[in-house]
N, CA and C of each residue as an Amber inpcrd file, in Angstrom:
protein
   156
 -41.9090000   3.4910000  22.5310000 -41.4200000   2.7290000  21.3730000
 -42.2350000   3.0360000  20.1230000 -43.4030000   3.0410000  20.2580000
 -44.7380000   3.3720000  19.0460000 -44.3010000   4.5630000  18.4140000
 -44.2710000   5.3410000  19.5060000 -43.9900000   6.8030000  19.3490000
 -42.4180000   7.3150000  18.5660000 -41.7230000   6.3620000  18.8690000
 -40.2110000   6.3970000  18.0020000 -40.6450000   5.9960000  16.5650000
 -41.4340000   4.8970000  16.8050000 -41.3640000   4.1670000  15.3430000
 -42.2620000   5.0950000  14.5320000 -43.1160000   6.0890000  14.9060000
 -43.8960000   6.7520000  13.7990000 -43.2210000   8.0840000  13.9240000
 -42.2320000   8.6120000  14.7370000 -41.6090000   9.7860000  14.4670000
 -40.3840000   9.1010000  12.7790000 -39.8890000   8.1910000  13.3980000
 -39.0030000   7.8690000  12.5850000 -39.4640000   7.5810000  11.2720000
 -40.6580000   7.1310000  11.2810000 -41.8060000   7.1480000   9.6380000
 -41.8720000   8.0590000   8.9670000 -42.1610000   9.2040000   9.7090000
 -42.5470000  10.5840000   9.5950000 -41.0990000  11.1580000   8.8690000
 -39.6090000  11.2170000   9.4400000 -38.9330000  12.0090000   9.0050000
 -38.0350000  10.9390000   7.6250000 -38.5800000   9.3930000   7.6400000
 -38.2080000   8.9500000   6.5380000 -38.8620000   9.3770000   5.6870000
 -40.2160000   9.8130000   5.6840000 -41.2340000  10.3220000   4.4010000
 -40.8960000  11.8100000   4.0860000 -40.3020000  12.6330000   5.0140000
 -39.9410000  13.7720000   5.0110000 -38.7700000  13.9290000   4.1390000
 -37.6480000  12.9500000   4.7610000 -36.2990000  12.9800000   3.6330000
 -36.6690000  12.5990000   2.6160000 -37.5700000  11.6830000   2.1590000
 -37.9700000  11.3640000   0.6270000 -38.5280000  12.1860000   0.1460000
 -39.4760000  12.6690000   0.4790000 -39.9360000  14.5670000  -0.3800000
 -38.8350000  15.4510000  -0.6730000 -38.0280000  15.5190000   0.4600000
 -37.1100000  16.4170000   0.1060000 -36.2620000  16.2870000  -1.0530000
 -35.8360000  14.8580000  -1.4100000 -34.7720000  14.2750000  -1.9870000
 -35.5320000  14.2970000  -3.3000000 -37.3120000  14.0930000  -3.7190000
 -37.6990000  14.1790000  -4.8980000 -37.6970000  15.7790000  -5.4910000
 -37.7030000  16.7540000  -4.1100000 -38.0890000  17.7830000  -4.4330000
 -35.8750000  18.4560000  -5.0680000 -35.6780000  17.9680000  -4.3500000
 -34.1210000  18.7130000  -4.8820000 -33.9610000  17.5360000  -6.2220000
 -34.3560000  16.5690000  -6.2710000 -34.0140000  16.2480000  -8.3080000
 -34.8140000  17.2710000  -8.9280000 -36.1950000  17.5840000  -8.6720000
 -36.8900000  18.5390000  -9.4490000 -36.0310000  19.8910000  -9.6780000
 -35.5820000  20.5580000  -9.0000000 -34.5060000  21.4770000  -8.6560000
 -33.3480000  21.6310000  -9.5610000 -32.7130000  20.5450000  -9.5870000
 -31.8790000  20.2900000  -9.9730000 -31.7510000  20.0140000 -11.3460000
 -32.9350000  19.0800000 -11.9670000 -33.3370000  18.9780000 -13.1760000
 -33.4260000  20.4560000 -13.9260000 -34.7540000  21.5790000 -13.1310000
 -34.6280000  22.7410000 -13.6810000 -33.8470000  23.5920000 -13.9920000
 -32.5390000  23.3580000 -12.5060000 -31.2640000  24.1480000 -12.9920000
 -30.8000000  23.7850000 -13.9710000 -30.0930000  22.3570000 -14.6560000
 -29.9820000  22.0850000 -15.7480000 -30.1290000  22.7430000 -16.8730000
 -32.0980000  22.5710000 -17.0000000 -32.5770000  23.5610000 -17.7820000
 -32.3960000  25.0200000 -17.8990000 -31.6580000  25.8920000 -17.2540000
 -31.8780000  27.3660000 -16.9230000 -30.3060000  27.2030000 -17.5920000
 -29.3190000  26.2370000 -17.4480000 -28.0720000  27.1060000 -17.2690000
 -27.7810000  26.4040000 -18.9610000 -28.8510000  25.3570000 -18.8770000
 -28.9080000  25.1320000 -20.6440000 -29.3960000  26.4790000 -21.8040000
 -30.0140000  26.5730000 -20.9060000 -31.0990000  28.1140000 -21.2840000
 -30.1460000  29.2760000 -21.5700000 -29.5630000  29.0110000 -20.5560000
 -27.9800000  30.4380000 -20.2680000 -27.4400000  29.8960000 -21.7460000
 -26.8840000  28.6680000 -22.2180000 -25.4500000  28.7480000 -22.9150000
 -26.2400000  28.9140000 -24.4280000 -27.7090000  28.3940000 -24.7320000
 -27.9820000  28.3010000 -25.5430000 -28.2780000  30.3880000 -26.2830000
 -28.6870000  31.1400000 -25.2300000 -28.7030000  32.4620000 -25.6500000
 -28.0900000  32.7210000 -25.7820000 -26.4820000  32.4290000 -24.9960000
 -24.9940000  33.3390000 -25.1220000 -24.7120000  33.0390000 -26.8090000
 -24.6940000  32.1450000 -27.0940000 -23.9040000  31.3490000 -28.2130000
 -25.1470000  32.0520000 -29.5400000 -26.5470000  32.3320000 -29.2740000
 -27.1390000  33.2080000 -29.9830000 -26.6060000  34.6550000 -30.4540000
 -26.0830000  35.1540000 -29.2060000 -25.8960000  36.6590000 -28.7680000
 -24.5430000  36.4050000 -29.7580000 -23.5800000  35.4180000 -29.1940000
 -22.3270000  35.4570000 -29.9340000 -22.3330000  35.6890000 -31.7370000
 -23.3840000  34.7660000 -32.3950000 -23.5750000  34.3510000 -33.6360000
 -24.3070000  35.9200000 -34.2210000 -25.3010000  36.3650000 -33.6020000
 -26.0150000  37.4970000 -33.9460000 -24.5710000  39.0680000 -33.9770000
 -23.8970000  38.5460000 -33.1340000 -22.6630000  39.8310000 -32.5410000
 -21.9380000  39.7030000 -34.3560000 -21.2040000  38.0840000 -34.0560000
 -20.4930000  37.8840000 -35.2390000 -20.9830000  38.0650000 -36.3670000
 -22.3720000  37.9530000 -36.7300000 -22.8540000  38.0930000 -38.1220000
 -22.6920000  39.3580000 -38.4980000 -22.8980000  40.4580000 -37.3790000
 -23.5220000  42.0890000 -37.3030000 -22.1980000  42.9270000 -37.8530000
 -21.0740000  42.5710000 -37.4330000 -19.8020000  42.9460000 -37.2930000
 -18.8400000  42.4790000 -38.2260000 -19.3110000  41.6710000 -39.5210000
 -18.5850000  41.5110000 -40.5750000 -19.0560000  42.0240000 -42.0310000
């Protein structure tokens, strides 16, 4: 019974790392694909300026 109750401790503390570690993740992707639209729309403006 001891032995259930501290395995089961163990993989509740485990899913909670995991679950802080995929917002971190997730947060950064955010950032990267913010990262993505903010260069395209550079590239676009620099294209359009070059070409008129």
């Amino acid at each position: 019974r001891k032995s259930l109750e501290r395995e089961r401790d163990l993989l509740m503390t485990k899913a909670d790392n995991y679950e802080k570690e995929l917002r971190v993740l997730r947060k950064e992707n955010r950032q990267n694909a913010a990262l993505a639209v903010a260069m395209g729309l550079l590239i676009a403006l620099i294209y359009a300026c070059w070409t008129m």
